[in-house]
MIBAPA-416377 format. One record per atom (N, C-alpha, C): x, y, z; residue in one letter; atom name. Coordinates in steps of 0.1 Angstrom, whole numbers. Example, Ala and Ser with C-alpha at 12.3 -4.5 7.8 and 13.67 -1.06 7.14 Angstrom:
! residues 2
PT 132 -57 78 A N
PT 123 -45 78 A CA
PT 132 -33 78 A C
PT 128 -22 71 S N
PT 137 -11 71 S CA
PT 129 0 79 S C
! end
This chain:
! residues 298
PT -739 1363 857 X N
PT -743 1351 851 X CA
PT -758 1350 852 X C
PT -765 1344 842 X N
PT -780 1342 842 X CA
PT -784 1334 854 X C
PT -793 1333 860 X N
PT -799 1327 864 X CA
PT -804 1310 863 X C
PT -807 1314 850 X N
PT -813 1304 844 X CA
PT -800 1294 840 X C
PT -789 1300 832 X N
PT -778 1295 829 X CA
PT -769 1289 840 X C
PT -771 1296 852 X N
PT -764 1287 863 X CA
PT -771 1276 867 X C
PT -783 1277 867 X N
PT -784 1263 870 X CA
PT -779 1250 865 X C
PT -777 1251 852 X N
PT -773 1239 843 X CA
PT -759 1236 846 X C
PT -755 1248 854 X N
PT -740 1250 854 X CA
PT -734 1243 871 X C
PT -726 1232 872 X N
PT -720 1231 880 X CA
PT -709 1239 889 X C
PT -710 1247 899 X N
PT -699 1257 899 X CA
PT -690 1253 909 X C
PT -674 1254 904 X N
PT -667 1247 911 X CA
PT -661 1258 921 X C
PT -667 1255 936 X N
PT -664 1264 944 X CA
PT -655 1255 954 X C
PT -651 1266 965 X N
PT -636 1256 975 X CA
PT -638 1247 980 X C
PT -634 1235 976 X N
PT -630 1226 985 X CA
PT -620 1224 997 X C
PT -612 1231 995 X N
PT -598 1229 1003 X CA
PT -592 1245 999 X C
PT -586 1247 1012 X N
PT -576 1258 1008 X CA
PT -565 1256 1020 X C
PT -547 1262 1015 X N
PT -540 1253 1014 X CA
PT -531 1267 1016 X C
PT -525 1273 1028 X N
PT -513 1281 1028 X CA
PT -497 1278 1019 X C
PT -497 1264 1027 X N
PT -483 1256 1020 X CA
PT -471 1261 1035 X C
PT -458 1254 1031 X N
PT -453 1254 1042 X CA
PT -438 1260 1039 X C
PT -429 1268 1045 X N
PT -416 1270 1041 X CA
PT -408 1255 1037 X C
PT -398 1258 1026 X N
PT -391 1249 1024 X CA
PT -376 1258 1016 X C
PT -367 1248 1013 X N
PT -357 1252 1007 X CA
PT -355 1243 999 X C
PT -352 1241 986 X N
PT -346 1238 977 X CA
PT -333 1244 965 X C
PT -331 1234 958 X N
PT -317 1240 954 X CA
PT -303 1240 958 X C
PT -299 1251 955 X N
PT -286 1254 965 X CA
PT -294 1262 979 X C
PT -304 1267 977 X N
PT -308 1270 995 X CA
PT -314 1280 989 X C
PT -322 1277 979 X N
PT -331 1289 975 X CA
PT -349 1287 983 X C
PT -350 1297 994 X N
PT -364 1295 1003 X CA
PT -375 1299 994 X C
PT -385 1288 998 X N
PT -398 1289 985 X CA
PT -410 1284 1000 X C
PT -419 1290 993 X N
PT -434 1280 1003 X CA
PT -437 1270 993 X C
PT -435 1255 996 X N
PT -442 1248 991 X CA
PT -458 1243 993 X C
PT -467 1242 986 X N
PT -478 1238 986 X CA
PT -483 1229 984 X C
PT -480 1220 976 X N
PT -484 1213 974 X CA
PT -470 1197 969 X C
PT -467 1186 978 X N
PT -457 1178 982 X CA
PT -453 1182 997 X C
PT -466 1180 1002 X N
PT -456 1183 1018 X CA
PT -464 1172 1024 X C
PT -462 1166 1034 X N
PT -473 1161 1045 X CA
PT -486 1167 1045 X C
PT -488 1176 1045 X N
PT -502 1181 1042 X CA
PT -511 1177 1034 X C
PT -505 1180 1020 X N
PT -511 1173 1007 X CA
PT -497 1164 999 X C
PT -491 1153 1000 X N
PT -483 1149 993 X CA
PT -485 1149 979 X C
PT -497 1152 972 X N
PT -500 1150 954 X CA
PT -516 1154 955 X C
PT -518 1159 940 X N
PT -532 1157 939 X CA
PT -533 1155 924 X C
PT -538 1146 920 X N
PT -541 1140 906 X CA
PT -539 1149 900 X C
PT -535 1155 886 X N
PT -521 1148 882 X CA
PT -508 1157 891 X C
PT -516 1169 895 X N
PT -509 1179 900 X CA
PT -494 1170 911 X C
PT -477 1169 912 X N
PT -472 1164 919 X CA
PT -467 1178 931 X C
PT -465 1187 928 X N
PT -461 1197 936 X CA
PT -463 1207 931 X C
PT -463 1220 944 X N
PT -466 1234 940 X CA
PT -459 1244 949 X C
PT -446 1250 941 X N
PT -437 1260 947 X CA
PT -437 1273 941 X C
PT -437 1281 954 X N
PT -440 1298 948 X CA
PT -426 1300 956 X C
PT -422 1307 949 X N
PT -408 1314 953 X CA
PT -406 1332 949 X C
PT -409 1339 963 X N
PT -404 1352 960 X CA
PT -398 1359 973 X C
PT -390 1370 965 X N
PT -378 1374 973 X CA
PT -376 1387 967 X C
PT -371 1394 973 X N
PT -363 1409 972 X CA
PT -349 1410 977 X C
PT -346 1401 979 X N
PT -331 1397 987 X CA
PT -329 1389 979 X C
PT -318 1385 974 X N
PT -308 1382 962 X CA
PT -296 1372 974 X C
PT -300 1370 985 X N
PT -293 1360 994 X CA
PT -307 1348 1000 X C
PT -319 1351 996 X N
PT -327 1339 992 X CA
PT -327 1331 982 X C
PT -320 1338 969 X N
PT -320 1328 955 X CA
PT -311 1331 951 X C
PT -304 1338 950 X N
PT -294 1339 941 X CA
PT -286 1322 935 X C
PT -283 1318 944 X N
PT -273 1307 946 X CA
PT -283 1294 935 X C
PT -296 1294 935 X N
PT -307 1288 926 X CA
PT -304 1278 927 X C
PT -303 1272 913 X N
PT -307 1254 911 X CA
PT -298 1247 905 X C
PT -290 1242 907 X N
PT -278 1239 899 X CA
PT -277 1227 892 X C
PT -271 1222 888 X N
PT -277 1209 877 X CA
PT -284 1198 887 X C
PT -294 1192 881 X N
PT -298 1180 889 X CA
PT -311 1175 879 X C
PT -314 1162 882 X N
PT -320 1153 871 X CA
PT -335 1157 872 X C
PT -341 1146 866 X N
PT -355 1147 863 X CA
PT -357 1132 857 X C
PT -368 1123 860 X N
PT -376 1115 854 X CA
PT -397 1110 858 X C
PT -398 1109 847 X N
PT -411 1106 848 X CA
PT -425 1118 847 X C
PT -420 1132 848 X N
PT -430 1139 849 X CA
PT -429 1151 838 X C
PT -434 1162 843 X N
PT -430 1176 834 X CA
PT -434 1185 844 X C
PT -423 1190 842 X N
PT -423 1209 849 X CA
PT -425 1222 845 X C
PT -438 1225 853 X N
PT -440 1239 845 X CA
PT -438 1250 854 X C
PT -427 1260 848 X N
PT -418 1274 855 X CA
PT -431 1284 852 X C
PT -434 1294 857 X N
PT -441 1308 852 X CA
PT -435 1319 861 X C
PT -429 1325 854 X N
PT -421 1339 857 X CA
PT -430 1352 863 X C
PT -437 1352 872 X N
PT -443 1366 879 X CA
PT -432 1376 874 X C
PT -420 1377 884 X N
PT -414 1389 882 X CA
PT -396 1379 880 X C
PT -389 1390 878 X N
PT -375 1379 873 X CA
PT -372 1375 865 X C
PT -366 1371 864 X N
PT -358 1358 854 X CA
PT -349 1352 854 X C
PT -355 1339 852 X N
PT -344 1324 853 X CA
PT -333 1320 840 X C
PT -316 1318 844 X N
PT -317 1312 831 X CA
PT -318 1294 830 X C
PT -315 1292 823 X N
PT -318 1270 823 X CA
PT -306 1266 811 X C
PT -308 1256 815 X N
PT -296 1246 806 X CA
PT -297 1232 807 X C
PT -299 1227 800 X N
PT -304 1216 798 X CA
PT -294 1200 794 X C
PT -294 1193 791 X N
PT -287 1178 789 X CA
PT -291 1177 777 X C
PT -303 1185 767 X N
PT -299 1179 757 X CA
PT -297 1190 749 X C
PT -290 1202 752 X N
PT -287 1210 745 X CA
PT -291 1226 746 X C
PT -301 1222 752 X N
PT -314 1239 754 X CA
PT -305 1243 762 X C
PT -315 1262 760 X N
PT -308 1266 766 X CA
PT -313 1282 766 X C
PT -319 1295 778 X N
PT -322 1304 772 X CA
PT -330 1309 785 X C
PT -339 1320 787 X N
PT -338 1327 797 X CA
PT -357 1329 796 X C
PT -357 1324 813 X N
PT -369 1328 814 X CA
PT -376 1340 818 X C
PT -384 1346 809 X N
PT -384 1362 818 X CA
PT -396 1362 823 X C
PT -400 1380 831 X N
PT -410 1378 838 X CA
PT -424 1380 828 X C
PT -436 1368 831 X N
PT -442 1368 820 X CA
PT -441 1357 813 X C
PT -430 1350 812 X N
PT -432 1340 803 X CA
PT -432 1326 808 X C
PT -428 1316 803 X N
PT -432 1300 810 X CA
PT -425 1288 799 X C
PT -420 1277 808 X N
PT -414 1270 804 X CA
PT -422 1259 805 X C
PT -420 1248 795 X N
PT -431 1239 798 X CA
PT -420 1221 799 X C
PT -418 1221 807 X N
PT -404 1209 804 X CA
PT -413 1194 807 X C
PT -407 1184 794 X N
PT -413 1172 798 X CA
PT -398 1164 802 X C
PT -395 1160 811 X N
PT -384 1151 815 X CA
PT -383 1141 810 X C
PT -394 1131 806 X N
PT -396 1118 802 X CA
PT -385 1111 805 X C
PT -380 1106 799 X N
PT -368 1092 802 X CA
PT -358 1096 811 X C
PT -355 1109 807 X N
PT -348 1118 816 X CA
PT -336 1127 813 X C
PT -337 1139 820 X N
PT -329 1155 817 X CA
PT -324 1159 829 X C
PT -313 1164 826 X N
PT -304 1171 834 X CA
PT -305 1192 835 X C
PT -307 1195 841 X N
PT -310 1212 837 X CA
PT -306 1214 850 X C
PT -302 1232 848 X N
PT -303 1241 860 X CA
PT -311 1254 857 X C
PT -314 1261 872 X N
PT -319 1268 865 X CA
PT -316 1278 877 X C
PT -310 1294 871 X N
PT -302 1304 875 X CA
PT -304 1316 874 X C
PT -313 1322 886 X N
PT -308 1339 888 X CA
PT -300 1348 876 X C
PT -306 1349 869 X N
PT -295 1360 857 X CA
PT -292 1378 861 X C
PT -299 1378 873 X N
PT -294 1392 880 X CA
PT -292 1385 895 X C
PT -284 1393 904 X N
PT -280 1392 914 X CA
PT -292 1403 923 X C
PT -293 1410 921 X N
PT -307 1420 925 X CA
PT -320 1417 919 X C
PT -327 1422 932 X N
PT -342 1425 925 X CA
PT -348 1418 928 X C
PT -360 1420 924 X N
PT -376 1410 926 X CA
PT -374 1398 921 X C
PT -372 1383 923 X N
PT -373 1369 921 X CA
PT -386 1363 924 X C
PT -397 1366 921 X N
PT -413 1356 922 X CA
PT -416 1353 906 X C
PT -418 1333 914 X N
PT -429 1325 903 X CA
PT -432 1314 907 X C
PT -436 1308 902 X N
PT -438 1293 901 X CA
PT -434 1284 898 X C
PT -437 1270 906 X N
PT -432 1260 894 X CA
PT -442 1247 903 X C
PT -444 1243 895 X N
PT -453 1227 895 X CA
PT -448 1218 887 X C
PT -451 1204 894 X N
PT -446 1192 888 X CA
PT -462 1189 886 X C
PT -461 1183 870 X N
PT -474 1175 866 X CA
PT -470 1162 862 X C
PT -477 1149 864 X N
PT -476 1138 866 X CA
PT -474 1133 850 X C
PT -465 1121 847 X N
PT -468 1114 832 X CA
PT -475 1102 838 X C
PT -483 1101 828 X N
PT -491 1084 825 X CA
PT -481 1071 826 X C
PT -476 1064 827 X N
PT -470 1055 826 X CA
PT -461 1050 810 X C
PT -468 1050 799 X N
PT -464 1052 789 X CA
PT -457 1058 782 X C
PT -460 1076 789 X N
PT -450 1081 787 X CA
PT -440 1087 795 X C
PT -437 1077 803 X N
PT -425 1081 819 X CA
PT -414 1081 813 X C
PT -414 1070 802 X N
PT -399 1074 795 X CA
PT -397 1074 779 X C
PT -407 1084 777 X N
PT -406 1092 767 X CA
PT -394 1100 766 X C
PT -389 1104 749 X N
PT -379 1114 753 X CA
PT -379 1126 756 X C
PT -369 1135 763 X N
PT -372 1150 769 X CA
PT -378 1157 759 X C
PT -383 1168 765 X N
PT -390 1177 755 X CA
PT -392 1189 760 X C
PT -391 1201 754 X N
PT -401 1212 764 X CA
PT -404 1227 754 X C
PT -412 1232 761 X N
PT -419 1241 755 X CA
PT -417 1253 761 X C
PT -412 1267 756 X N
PT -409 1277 761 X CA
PT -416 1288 754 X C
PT -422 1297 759 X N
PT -427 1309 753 X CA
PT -426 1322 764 X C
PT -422 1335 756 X N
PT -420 1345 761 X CA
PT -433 1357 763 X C
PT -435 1360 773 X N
PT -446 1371 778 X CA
PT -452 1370 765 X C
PT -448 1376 750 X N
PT -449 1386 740 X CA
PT -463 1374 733 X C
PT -454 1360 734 X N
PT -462 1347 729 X CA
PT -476 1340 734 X C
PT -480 1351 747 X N
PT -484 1343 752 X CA
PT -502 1353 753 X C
PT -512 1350 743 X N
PT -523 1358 746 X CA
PT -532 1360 756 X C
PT -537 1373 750 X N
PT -546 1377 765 X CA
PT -558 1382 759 X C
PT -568 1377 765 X N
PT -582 1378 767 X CA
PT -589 1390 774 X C
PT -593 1398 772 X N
PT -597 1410 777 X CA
PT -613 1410 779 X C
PT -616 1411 790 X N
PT -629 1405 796 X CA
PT -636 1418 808 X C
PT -639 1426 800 X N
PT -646 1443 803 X CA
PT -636 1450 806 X C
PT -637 1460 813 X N
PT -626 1472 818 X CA
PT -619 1467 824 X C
PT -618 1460 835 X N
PT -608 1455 843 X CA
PT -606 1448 846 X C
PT -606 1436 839 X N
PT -603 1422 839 X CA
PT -599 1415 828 X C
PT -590 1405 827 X N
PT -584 1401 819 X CA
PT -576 1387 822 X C
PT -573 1377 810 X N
PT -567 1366 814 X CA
PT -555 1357 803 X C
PT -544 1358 807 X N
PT -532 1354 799 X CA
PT -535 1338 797 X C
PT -535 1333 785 X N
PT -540 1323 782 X CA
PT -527 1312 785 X C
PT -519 1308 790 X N
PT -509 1295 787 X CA
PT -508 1287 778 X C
PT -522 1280 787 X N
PT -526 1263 783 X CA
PT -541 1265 781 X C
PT -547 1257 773 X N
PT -561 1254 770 X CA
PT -570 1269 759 X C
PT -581 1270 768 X N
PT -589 1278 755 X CA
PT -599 1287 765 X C
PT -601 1300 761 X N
PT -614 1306 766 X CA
PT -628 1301 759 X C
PT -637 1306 764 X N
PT -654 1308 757 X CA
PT -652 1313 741 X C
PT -641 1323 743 X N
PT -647 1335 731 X CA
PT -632 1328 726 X C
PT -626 1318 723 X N
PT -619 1309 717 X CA
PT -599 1314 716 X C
PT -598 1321 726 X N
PT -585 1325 727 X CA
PT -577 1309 733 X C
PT -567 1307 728 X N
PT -561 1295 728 X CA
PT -546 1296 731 X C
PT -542 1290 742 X N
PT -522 1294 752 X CA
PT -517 1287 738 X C
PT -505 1290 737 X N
PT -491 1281 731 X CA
PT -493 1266 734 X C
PT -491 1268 747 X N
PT -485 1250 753 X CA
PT -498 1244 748 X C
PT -497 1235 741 X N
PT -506 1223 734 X CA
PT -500 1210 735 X C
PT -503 1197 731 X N
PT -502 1185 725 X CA
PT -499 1177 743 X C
PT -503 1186 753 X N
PT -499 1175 762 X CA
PT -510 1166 768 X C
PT -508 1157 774 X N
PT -514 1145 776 X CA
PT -526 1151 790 X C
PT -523 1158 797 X N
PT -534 1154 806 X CA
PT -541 1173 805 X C
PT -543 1175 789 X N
PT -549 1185 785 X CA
PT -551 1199 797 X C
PT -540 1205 800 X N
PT -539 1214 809 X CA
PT -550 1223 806 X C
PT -552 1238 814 X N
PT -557 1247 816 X CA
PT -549 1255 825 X C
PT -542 1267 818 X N
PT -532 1275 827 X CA
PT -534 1288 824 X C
PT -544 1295 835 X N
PT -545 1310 831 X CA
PT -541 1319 841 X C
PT -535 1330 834 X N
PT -531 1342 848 X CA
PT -540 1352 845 X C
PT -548 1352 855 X N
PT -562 1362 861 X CA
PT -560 1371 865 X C
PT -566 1383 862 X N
PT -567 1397 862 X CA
PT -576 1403 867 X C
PT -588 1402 878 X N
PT -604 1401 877 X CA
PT -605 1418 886 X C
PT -606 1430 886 X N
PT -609 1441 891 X CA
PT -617 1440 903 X C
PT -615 1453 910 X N
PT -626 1454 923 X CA
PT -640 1451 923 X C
PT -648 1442 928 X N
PT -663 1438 921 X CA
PT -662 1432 906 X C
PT -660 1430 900 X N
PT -660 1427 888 X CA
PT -659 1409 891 X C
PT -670 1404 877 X N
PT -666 1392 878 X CA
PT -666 1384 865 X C
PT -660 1373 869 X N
PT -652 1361 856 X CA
PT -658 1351 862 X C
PT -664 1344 842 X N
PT -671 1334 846 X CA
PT -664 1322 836 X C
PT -658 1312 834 X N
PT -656 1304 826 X CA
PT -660 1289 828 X C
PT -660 1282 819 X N
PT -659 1267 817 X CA
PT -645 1263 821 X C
PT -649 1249 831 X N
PT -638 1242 828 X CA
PT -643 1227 831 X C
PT -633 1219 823 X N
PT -638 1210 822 X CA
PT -638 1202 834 X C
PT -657 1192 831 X N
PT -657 1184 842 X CA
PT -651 1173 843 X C
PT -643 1171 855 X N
PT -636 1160 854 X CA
PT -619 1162 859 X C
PT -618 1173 853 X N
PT -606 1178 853 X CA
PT -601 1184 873 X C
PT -589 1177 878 X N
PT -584 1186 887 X CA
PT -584 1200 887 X C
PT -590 1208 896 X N
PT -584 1226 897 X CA
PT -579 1233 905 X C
PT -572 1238 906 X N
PT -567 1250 916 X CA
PT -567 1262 910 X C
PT -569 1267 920 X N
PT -564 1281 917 X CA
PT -556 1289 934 X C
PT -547 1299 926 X N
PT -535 1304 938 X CA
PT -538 1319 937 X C
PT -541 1327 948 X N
PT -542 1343 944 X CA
PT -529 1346 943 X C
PT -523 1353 938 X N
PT -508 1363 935 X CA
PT -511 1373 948 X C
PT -519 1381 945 X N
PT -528 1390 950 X CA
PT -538 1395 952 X C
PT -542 1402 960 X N
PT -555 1407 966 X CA
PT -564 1394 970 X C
PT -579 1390 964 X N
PT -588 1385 972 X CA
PT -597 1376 960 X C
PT -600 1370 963 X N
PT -610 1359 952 X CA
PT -622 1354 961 X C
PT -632 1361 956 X N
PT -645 1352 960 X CA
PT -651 1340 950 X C
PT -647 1332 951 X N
PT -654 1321 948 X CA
PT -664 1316 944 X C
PT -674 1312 940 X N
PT -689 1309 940 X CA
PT -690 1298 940 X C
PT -694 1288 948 X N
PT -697 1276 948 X CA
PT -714 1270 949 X C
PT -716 1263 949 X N
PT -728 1254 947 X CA
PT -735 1261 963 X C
PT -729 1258 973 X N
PT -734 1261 986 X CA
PT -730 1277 990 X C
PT -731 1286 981 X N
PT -723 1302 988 X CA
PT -709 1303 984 X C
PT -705 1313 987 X N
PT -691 1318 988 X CA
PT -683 1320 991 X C
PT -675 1312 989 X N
PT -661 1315 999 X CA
PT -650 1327 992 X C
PT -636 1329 1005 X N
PT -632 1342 1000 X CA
PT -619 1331 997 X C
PT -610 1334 985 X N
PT -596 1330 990 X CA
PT -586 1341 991 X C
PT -577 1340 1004 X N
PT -570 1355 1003 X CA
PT -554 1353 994 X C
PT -551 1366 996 X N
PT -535 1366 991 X CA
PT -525 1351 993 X C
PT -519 1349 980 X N
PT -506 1337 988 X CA
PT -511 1324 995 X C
PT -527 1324 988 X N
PT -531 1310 996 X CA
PT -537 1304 981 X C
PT -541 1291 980 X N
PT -540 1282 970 X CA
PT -559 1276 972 X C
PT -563 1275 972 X N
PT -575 1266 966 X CA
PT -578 1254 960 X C
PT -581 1244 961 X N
PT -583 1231 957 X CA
PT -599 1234 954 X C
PT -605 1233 943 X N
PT -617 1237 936 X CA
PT -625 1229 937 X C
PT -636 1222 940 X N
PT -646 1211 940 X CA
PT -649 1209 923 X C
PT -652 1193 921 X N
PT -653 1192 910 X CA
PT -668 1200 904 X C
PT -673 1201 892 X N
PT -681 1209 884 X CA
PT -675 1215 868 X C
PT -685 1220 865 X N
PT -680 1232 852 X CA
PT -680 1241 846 X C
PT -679 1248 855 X N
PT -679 1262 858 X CA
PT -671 1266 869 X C
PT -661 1279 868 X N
PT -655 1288 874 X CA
PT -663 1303 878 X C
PT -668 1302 887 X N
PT -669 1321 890 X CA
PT -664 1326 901 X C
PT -659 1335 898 X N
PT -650 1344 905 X CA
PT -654 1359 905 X C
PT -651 1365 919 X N
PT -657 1380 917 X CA
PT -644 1386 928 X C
PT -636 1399 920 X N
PT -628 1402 921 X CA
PT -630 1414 943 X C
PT -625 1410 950 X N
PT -632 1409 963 X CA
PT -619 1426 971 X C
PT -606 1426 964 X N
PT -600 1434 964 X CA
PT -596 1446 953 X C
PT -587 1459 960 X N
PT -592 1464 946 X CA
PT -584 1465 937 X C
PT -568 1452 937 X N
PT -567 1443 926 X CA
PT -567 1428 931 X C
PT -567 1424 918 X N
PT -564 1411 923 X CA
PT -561 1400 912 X C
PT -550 1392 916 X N
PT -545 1385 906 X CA
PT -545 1369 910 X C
PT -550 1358 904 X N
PT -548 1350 905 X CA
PT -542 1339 894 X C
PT -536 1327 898 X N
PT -534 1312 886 X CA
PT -543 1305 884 X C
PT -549 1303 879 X N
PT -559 1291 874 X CA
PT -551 1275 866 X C
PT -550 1264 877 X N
PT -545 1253 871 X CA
PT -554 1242 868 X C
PT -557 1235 859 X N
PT -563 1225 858 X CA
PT -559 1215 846 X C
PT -561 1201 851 X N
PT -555 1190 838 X CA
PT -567 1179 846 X C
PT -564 1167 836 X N
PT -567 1157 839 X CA
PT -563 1148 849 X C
PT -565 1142 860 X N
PT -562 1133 869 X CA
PT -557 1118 857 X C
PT -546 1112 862 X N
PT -541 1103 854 X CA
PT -545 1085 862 X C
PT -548 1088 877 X N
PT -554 1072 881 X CA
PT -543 1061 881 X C
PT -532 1068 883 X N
PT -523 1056 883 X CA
PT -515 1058 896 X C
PT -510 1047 901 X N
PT -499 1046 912 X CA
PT -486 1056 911 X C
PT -486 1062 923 X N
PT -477 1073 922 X CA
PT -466 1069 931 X C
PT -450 1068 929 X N
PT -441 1061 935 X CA
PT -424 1073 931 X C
PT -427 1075 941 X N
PT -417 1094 940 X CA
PT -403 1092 951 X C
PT -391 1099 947 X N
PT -385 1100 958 X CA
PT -371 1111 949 X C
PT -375 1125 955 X N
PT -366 1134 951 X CA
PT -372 1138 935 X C
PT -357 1134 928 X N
PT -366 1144 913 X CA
PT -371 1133 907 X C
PT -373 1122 912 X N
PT -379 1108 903 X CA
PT -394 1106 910 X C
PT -401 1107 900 X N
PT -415 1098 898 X CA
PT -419 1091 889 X C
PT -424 1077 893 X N
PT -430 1063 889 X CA
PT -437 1059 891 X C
PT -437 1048 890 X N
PT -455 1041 896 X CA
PT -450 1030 899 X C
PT -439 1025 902 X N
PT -433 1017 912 X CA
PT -422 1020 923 X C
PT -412 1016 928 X N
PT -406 1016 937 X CA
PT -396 1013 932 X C
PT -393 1000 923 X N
PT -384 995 919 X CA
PT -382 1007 904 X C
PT -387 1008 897 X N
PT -387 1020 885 X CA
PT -381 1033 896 X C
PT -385 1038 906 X N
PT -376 1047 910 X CA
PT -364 1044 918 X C
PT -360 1031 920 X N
PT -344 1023 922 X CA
PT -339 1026 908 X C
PT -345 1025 900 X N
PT -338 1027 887 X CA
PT -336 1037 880 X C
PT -343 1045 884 X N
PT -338 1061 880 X CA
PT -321 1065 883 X C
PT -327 1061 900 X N
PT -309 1064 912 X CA
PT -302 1055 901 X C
PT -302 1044 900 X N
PT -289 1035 893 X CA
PT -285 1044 878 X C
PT -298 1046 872 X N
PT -291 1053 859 X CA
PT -287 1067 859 X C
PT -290 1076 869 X N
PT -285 1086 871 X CA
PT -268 1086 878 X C
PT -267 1076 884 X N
PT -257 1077 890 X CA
PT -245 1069 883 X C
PT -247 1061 870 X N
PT -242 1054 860 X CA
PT -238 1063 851 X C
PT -247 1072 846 X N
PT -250 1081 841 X CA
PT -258 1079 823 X C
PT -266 1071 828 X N
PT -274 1065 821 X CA
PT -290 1071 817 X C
PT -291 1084 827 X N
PT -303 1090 826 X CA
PT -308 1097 813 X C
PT -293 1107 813 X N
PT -293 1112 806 X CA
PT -275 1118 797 X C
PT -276 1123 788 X N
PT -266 1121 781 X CA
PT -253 1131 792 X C
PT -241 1131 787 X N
PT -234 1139 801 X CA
PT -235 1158 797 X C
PT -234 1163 809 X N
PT -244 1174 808 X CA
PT -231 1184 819 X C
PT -222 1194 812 X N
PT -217 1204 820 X CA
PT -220 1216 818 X C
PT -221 1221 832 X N
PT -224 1235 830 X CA
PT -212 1247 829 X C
PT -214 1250 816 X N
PT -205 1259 812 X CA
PT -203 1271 819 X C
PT -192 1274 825 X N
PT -187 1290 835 X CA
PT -186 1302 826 X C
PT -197 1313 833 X N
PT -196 1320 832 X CA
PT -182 1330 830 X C
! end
């Protein structure tokens, strides 16, 4: 990067960095969660952050079996595997490795989501992102795209970045669009020494999670490293630089807007009251959440 050009440039280097903690969810599928623990319970809009991987087929197999949703959206990203899902209002279809699901819960959905091999490699993601209040009970919605859908930016010999959500410099633009707190979701590719510089916007929440290898950082005050399997909370600015520190290395780049409203959570309901998440339990268990929802046997 220029000289000159950085200075204009706010560069969002670490603020926080963030292992995350074992957890189990599901039917008893082990994941590290990172983000919803005592540690960090939320970070604008971001509500949680779970990386789930395994080579043992008696860590997940057993997965996620139907259970609700209100008030937020969940975004799945398939590393390696594939999930299938089923939904309450009809969806229905298989996540592979590479591709990403973009689910808005709004008023509220019923889904599972299922191991479609018994063997093999099982790593990805999934994060809860917050709704505005307005639209907590909106109706469900969601956005699914396959590896094939999803473009990639090629940024010199050895680096490169699958676009999700939002836009590069040289105007490469993800699928997932029209959502409210204007994401930014890229999977980073950055080679040994080599470095990636982008925009992002100021204002906006950021993380970024290495997959693998090593991330150096550049921040305003020096450099920090982030290693494998650990997560970064990014100081505000706008600009991203990164310089690839192993001799690969893969990271997620997340970023949206912070929403500023009262956050009021318990299990798969979030609100911005207490009494609104009393009332999720009453209409779920009425069965009022959402329409009735079986999962059909194999």
């Amino acid at each position: 990067m220029n000289a000159v050009v950085e200075e204009r440039r706010r560069l969002r280097g670490v603020q926080r960095m963030l292992r995350g903690q074992p957890a189990m969810d599901g039917a008893g599928v082990r994941l590290t969660r990172v983000i919803g623990t005592p540690e960090l319970d939320h970070l604008d809009p971001f509500l949680l952050f779970d990386v789930f991987e395994s080579d043992n087929p008696d860590d997940y197999i057993a997965g996620f079996p139907p259970h609700p949703h209100r008030g937020f959206e969940t975004v799945t990203y398939m590393l390696a595997g594939h999930l299938e899902h089923r939904d309450s209002v009809g969806n229905q279809g298989v996540i592979e490795t590479g591709g990403v699901q973009w689910m808005t819960a709004g008023r509220g959905i019923i889904h599972s989501e299922m191991p479609k091999q018994a063997d093999g490699l099982l790593r990805g993601v999934q994060i809860w992102v917050n709704l505005p209040a307005h639209l907590k009970m909106s109706e469900p919605a969601y956005r699914e795209y396959d590896a094939n859908q999803i473009p990639e930016d090629t940024m010199g010999a050895s680096s490169s970045v699958r676009v999700v959500a939002g836009e590069t410099a040289t105007g490469v633009t993800g699928p997932v669009s029209g959502v409210v707190t204007q994401p930014l979701f890229w999977d980073l590719v950055v080679g040994a020494g080599a470095e990636f510089t982008e925009s992002i916007p100021d204002g906006h929440t950021a993380l970024l999670f290495v997959v693998e290898g090593e991330m150096a950082v550049r921040g305003q005050d020096g450099e920090s490293r982030v290693p494998e399997r650990h997560l970064a909370i990014l100081a505000q600015g706008d600009t991203l630089a990164l310089r690839g520190a192993a001799a690969r290395n893969r990271a997620l780049l997340l970023a949206a807007a912070p929403i500023g409203e009262p956050v009021a959570r318990s299990g798969p309901f979030v609100m911005n009251t207490r009494a609104e998440v009393i009332q999720a339990f009453n209409d779920y268990q009425s069965g009022r959440l959402a329409r009735p929802y079986t999962l059909e046997k194999e």
